[in-house]
VORO-702718 format. One record per residue (C-alpha): x, y, z; residue number from 0; residue in three letters. Coordinates in steps of 0.25 Angstrom, whole numbers, plus 2048, in hexadecimal, padded with zeros to 3 digits. Layout:
REM VORO-702718
rec x X; y Y; z Z; pos NUM; code ALA
...
***
This chain:
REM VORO-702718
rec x 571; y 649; z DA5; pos 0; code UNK
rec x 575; y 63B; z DA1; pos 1; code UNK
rec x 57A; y 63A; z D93; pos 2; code UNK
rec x 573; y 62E; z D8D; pos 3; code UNK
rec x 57F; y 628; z D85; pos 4; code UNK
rec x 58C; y 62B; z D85; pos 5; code UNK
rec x 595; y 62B; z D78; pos 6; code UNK
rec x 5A4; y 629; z D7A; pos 7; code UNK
rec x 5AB; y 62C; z D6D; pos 8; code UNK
rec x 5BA; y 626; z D6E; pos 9; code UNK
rec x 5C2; y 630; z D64; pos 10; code UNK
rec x 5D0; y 62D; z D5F; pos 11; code UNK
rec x 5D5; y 638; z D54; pos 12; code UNK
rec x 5C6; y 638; z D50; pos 13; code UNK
rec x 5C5; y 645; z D49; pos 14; code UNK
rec x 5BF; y 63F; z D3B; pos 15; code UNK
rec x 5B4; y 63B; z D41; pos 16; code UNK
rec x 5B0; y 63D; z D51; pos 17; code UNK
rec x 5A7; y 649; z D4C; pos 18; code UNK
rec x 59F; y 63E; z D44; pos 19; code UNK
rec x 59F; y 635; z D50; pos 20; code UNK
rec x 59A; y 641; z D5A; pos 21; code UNK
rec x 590; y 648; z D51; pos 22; code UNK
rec x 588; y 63A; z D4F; pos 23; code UNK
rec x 587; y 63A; z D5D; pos 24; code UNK
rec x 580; y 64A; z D60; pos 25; code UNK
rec x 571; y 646; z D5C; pos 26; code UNK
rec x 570; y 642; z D6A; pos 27; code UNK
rec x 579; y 64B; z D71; pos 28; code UNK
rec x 56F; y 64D; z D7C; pos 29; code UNK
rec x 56F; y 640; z D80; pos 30; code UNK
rec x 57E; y 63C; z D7E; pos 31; code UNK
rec x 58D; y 63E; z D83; pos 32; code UNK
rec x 598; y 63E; z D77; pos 33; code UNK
rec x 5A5; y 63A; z D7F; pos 34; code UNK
rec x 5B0; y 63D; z D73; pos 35; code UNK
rec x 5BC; y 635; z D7B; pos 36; code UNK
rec x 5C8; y 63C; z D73; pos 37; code UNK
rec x 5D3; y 632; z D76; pos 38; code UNK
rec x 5E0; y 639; z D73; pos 39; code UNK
rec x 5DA; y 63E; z D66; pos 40; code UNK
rec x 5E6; y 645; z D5C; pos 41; code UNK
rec x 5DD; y 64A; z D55; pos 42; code UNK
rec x 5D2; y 654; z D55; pos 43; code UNK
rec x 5C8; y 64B; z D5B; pos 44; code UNK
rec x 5C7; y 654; z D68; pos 45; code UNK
rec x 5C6; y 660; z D61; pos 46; code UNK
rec x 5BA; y 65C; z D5A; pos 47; code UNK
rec x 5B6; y 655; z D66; pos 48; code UNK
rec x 5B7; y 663; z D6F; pos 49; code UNK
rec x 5AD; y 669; z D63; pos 50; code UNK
rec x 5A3; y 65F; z D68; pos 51; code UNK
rec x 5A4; y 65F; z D74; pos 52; code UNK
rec x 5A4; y 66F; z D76; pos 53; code UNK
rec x 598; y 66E; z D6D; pos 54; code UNK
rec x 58E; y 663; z D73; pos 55; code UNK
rec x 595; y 664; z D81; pos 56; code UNK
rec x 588; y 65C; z D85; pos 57; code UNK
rec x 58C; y 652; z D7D; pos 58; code UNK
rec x 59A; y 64F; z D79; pos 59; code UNK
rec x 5A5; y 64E; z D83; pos 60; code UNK
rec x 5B5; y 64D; z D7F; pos 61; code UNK
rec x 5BE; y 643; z D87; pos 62; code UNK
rec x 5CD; y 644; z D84; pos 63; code UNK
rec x 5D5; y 638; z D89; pos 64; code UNK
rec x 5E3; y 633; z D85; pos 65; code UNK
rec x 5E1; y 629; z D7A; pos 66; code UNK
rec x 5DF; y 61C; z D80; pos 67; code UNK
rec x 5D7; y 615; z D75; pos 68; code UNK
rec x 5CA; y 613; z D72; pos 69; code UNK
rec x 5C6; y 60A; z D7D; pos 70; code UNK
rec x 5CC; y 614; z D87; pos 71; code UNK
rec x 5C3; y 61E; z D81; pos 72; code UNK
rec x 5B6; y 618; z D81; pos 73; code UNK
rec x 5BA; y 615; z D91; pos 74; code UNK
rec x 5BA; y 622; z D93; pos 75; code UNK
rec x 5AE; y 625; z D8E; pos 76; code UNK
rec x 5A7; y 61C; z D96; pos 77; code UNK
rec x 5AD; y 624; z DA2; pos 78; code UNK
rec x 5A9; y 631; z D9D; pos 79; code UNK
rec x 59B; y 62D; z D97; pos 80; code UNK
rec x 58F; y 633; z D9D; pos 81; code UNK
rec x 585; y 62C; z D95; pos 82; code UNK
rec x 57A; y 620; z D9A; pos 83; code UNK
rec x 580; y 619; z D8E; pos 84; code UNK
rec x 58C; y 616; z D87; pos 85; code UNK
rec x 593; y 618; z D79; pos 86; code UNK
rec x 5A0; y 617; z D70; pos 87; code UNK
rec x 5A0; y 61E; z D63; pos 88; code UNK
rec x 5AD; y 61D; z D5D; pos 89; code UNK
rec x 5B2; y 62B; z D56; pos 90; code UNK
rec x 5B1; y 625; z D47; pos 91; code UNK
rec x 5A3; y 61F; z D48; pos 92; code UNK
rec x 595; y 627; z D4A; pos 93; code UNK
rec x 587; y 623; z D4D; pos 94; code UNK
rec x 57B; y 625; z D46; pos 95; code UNK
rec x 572; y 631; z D4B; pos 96; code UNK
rec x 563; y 628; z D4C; pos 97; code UNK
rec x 568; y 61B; z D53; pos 98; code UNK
rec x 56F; y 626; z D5C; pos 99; code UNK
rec x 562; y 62E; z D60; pos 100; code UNK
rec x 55C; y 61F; z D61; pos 101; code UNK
rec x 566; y 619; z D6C; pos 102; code UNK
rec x 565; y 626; z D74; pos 103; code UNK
rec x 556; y 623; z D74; pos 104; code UNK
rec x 55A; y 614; z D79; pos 105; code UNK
rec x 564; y 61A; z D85; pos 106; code UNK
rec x 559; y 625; z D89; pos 107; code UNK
rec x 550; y 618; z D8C; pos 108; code UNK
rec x 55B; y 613; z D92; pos 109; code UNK
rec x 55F; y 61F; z D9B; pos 110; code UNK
rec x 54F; y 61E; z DA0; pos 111; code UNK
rec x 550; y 611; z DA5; pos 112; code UNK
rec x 553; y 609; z DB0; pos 113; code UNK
rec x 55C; y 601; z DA9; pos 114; code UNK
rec x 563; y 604; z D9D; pos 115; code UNK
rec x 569; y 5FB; z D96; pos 116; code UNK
rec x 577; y 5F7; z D96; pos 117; code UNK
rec x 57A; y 5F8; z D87; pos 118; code UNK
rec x 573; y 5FE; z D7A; pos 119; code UNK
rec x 576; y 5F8; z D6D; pos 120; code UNK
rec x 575; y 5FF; z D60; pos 121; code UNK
rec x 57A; y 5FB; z D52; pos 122; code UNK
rec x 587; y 600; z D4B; pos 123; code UNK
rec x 58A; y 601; z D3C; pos 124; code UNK
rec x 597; y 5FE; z D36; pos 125; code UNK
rec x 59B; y 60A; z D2D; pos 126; code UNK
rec x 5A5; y 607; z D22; pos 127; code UNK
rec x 5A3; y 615; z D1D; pos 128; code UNK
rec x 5B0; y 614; z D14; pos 129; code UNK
rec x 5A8; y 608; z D0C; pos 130; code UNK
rec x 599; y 60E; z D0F; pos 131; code UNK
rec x 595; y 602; z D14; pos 132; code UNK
rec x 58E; y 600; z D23; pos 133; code UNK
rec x 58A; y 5F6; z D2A; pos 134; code UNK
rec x 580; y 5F5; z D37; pos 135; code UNK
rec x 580; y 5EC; z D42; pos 136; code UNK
rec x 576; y 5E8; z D4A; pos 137; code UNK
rec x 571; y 5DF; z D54; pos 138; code UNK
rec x 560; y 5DE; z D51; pos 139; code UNK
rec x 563; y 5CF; z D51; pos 140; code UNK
rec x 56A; y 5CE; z D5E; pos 141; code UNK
rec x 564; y 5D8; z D67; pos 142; code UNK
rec x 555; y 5DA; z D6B; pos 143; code UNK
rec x 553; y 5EB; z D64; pos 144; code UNK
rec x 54D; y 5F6; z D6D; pos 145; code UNK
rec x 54D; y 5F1; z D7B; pos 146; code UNK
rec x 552; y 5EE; z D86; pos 147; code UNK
rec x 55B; y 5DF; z D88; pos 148; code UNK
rec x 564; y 5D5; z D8D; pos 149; code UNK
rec x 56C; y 5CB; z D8A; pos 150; code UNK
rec x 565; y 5C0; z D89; pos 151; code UNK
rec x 55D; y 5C6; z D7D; pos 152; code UNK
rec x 568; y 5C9; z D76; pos 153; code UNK
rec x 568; y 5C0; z D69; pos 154; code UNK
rec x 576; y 5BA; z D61; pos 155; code UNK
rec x 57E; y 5C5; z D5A; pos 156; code UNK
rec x 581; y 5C2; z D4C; pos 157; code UNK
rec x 58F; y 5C3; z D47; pos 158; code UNK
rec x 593; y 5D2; z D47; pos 159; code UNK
rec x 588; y 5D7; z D4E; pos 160; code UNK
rec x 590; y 5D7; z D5A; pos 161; code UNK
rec x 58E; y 5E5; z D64; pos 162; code UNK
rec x 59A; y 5EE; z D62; pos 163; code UNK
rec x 59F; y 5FC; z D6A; pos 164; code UNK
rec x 595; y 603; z D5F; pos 165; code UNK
rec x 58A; y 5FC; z D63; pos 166; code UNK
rec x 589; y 5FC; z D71; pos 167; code UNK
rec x 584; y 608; z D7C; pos 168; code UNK
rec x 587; y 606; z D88; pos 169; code UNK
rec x 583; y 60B; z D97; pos 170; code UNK
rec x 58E; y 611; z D99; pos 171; code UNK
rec x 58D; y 60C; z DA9; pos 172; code UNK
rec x 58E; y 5FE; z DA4; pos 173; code UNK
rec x 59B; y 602; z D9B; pos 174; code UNK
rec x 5A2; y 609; z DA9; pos 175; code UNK
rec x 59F; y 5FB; z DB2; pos 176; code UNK
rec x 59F; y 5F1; z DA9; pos 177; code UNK
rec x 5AF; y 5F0; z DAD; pos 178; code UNK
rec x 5B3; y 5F3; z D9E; pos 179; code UNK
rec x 5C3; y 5F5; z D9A; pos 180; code UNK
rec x 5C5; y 5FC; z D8B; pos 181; code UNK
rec x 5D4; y 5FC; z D8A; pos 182; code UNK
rec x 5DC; y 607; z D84; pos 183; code UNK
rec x 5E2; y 608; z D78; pos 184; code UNK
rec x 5DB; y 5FC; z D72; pos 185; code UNK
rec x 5D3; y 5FC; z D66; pos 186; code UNK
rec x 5C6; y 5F2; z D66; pos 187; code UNK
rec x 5C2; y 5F5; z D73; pos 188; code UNK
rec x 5B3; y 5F7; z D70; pos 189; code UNK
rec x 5B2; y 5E8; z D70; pos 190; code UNK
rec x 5B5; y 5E8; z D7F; pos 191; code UNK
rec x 5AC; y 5F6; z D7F; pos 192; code UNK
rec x 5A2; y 5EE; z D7C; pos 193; code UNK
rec x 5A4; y 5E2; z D82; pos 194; code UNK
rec x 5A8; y 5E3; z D8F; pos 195; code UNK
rec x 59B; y 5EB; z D96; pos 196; code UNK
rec x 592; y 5E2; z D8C; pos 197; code UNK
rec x 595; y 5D8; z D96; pos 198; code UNK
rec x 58E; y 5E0; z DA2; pos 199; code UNK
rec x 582; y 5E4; z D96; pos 200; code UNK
rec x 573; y 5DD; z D9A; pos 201; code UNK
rec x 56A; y 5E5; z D94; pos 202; code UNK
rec x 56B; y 5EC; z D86; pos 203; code UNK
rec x 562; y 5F3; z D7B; pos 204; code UNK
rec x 565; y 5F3; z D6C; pos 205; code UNK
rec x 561; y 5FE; z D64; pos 206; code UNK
rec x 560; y 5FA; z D54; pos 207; code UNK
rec x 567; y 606; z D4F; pos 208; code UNK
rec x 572; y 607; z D46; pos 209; code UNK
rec x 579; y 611; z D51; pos 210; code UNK
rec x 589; y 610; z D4E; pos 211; code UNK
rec x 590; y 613; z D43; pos 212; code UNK
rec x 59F; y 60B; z D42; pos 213; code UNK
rec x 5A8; y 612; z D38; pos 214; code UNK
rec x 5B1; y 608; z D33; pos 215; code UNK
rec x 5BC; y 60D; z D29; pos 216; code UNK
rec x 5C5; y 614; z D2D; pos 217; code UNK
rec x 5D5; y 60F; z D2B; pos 218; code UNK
rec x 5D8; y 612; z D39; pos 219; code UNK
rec x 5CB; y 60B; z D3E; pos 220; code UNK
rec x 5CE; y 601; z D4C; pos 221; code UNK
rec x 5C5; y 5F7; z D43; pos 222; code UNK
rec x 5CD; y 5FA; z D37; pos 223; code UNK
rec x 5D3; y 5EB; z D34; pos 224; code UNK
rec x 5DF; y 5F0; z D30; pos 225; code UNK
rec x 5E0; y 5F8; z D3F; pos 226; code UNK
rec x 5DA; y 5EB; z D46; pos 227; code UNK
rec x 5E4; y 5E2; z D41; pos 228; code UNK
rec x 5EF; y 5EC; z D44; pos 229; code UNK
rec x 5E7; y 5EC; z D54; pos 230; code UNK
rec x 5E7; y 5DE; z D56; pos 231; code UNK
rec x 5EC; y 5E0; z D63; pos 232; code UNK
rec x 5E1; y 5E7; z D69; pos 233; code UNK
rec x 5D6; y 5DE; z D63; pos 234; code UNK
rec x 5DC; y 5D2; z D69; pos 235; code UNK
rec x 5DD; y 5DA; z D75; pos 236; code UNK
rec x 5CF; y 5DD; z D76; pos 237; code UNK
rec x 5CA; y 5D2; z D71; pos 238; code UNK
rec x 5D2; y 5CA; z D7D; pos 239; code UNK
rec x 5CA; y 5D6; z D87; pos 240; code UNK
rec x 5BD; y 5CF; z D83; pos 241; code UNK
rec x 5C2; y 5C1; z D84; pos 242; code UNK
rec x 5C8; y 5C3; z D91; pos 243; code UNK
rec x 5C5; y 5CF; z D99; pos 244; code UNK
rec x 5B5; y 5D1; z D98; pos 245; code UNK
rec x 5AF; y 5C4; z DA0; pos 246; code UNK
rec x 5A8; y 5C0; z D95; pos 247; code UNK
rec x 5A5; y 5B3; z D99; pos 248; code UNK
rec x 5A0; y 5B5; z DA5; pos 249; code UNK
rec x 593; y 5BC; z D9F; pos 250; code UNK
rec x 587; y 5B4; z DA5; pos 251; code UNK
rec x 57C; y 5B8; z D9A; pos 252; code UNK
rec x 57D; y 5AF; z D8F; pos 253; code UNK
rec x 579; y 5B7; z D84; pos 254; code UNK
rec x 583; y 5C4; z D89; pos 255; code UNK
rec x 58F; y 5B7; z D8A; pos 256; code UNK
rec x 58C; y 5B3; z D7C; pos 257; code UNK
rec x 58C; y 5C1; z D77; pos 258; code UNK
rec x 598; y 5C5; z D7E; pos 259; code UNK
rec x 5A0; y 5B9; z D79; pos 260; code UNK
rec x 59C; y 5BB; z D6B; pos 261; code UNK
rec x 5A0; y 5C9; z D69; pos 262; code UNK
rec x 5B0; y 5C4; z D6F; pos 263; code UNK
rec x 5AE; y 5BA; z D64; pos 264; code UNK
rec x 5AD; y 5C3; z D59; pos 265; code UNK
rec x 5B8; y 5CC; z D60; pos 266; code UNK
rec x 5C1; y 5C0; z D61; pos 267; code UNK
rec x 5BC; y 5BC; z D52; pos 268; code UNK
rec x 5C2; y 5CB; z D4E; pos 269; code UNK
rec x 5CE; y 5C8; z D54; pos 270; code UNK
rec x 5D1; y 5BB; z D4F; pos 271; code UNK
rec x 5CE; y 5C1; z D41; pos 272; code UNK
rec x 5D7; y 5CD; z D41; pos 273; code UNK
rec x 5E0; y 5C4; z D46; pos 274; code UNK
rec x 5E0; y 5BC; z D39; pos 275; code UNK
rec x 5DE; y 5C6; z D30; pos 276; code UNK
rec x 5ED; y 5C8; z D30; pos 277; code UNK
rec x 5ED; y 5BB; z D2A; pos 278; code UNK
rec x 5FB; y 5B7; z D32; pos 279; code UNK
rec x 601; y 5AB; z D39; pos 280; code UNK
rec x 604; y 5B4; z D46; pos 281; code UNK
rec x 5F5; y 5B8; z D45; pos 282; code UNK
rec x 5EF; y 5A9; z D45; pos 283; code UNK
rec x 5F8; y 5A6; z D50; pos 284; code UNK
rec x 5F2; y 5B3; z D56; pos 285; code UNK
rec x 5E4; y 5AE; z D55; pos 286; code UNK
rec x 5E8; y 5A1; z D5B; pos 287; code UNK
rec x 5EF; y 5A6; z D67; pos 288; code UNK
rec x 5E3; y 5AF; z D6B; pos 289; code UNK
rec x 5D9; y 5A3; z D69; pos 290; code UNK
rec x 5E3; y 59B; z D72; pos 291; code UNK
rec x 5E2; y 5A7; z D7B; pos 292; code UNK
rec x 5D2; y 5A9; z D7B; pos 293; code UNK
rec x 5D1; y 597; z D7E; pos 294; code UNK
rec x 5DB; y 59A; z D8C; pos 295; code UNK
rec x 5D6; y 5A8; z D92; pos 296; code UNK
rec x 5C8; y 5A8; z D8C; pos 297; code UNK
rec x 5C4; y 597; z D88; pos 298; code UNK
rec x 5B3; y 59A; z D8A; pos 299; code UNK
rec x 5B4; y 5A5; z D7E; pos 300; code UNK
rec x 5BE; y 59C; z D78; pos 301; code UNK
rec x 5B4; y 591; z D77; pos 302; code UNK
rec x 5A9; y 59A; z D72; pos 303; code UNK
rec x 5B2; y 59E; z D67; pos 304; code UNK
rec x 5B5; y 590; z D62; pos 305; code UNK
rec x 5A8; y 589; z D63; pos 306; code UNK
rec x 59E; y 588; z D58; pos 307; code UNK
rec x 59F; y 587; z D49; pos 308; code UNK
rec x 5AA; y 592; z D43; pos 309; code UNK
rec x 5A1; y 59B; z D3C; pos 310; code UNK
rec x 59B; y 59E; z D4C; pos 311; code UNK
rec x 5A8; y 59E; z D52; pos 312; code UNK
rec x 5B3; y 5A0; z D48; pos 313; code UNK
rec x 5BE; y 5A0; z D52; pos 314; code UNK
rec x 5BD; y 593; z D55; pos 315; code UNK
rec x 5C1; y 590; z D47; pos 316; code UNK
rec x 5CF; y 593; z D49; pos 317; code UNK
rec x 5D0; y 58B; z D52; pos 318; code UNK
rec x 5C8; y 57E; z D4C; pos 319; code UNK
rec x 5CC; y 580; z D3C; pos 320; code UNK
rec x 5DC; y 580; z D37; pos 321; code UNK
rec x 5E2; y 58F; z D35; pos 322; code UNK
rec x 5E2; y 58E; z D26; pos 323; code UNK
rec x 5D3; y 58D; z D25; pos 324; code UNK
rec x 5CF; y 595; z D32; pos 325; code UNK
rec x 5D4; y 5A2; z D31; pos 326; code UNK
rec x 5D2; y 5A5; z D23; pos 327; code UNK
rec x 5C4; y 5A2; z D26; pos 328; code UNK
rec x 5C4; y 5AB; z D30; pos 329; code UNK
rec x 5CA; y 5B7; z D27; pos 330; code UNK
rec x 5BF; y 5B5; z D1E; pos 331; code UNK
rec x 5B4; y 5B5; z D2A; pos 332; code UNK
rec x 5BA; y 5C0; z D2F; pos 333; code UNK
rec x 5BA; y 5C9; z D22; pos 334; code UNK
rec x 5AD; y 5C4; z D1F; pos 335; code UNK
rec x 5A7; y 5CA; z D2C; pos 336; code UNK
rec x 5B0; y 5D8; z D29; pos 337; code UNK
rec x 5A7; y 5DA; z D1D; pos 338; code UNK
rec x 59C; y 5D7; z D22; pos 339; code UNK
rec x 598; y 5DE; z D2E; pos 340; code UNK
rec x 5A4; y 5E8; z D2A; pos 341; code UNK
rec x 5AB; y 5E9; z D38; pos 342; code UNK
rec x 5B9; y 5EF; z D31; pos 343; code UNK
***
């Protein structure tokens, strides 16, 4: 029998805490694969993966692979998967038991119609457990809740409400044909996850539940800003995937167009921020060399970023105002939205 969701768990040396992950998953066991994708794991993350899967053999499988990153993982996932639909839960974060039970009410209805919707939006929490503080997103301003749409009801999206990996399940038929490419050995790679087959998305449901729980804390953490500045590299380099690779400008829908384009805003914004929190010559002239970049290979995105007033479009103030004033703006806008909606 068809599994109504499938589960793929990416696991790297894991073993603190993939048995949390797993276990937040096994109230609906009937109704779900677990994939625990061990990606060259030192540790004892297969062992304790072998325990589940030898107990709930049903329900968890164990895929060893050679490490190829975190992208490579998921990828292999959606090969493997079984389920209508699609998921990643990343080893160090959990989901909560009742918003669980309630999206696997949503993809039963799904699985008895004609036709399912491409993609099922939930809401994620922000879990700074360190510092017992949370914070949820949600999108009850954007997205008609509880039934069925499409695009051209979907409404403007606040700052920071933007849909991320933790957010989103897929049909995983949709994720094998939409053409999508996650490189190996590339951190940030859940921004093109998560792009790249919403442009072949028309319809969605959003259920209102606070589903995802993102454990943001630990030193060794891909968002950590210590670890992001130190991966620069593969920021820009996804970053350039979205602005180059996904034909985003060729969407036809208007609303899907502008929705699309405002989230590689914000992923460029990132970039550019990390770029000057270094607070060094070589970095400003970094930041101008990619805008530079973004105006020859890519001038309608260019365009968007630089029209408008700069609290819209804060890009397009490095490129109107004088460095001196411009980029210490944009330090503080940046910190500013750090502690609010608590993204690292």
């Amino acid at each position: 029998m068809t599994k109504l969701l499938s589960v793929a768990i990416p696991c790297y040396n894991s073993q603190d805490y993939i048995r949390r992950a797993v276990d937040s998953l096994l109230s609906v066991k009937d109704q779900i694969e677990i994939l625990i994708i061990n990606d060259g794991s030192t540790d004892d993350t297969a062992r304790i993966a072998e325990e589940y899967a030898s107990e709930y053999p049903d329900t968890v499988r164990l895929i060893n692979k050679e490490n190829g990153g975190h992208g490579d993982a998921v990828m292999t996932g959606i090969n493997e998967a079984c389920g209508l639909y699609f998921r990643v839960l990343d080893s160090d974060d959990w989901v909560e038991r009742d918003a669980l039970i309630s999206l696997i009410k949503v993809l039963d209805t799904m699985a008895q119609s004609d036709s399912p919707v491409d993609l099922v939006i939930t809401n994620y929490v922000y879990e700074k457990v360190l510092k017992g503080r949370s914070r949820s997103i949600n999108y009850r301003r954007s997205l008609p809740c509880g039934r069925v749409f499409g695009w051209d009801e979907v409404g403007h999206f606040s700052f920071g409400s933007y849909i991320l990996m933790h957010s989103a399940t897929y049909r995983t038929d949709l994720l094998r044909t939409c053409g999508m490419v996650l490189p190996k050995h590339t951190f940030y790679v859940d921004h093109i996850y998560v792009l790249s087959p919403m442009t072949k998305v028309e319809t969605m449901y959003y259920l209102d539940v606070d589903l995802y729980r993102y454990f943001i804390g630990r030193e060794d953490q891909s968002v950590n800003e210590k670890v992001m500045l130190s991966r620069m590299d593969q920021q820009l380099k996804v970053n350039r995937i979205l602005l180059y690779d996904l034909g985003i400008n060729d969407v036809v829908n208007a609303n899907k167009l502008e929705y699309l384009q405002y989230y590689v805003e914000i992923i460029t914004m990132a970039t550019v921020a990390f770029y000057l929190r270094k607070n060094t010559k070589e970095d400003e002239k970094a930041v101008d060399s990619f805008l530079d970049e973004i105006e020859l290979r890519n001038p309608v995105m260019y365009r968007r970023f630089t029209r408008g007033p700069f609290y819209q479009h804060p890009i397009g103030a490095l490129r109107r105002m004088p460095h001196r004033i411009c980029y210490p703006l944009y330090r503080f806008g940046y910190n500013l939205m750090r502690r609010i909606f608590s993204f690292n």
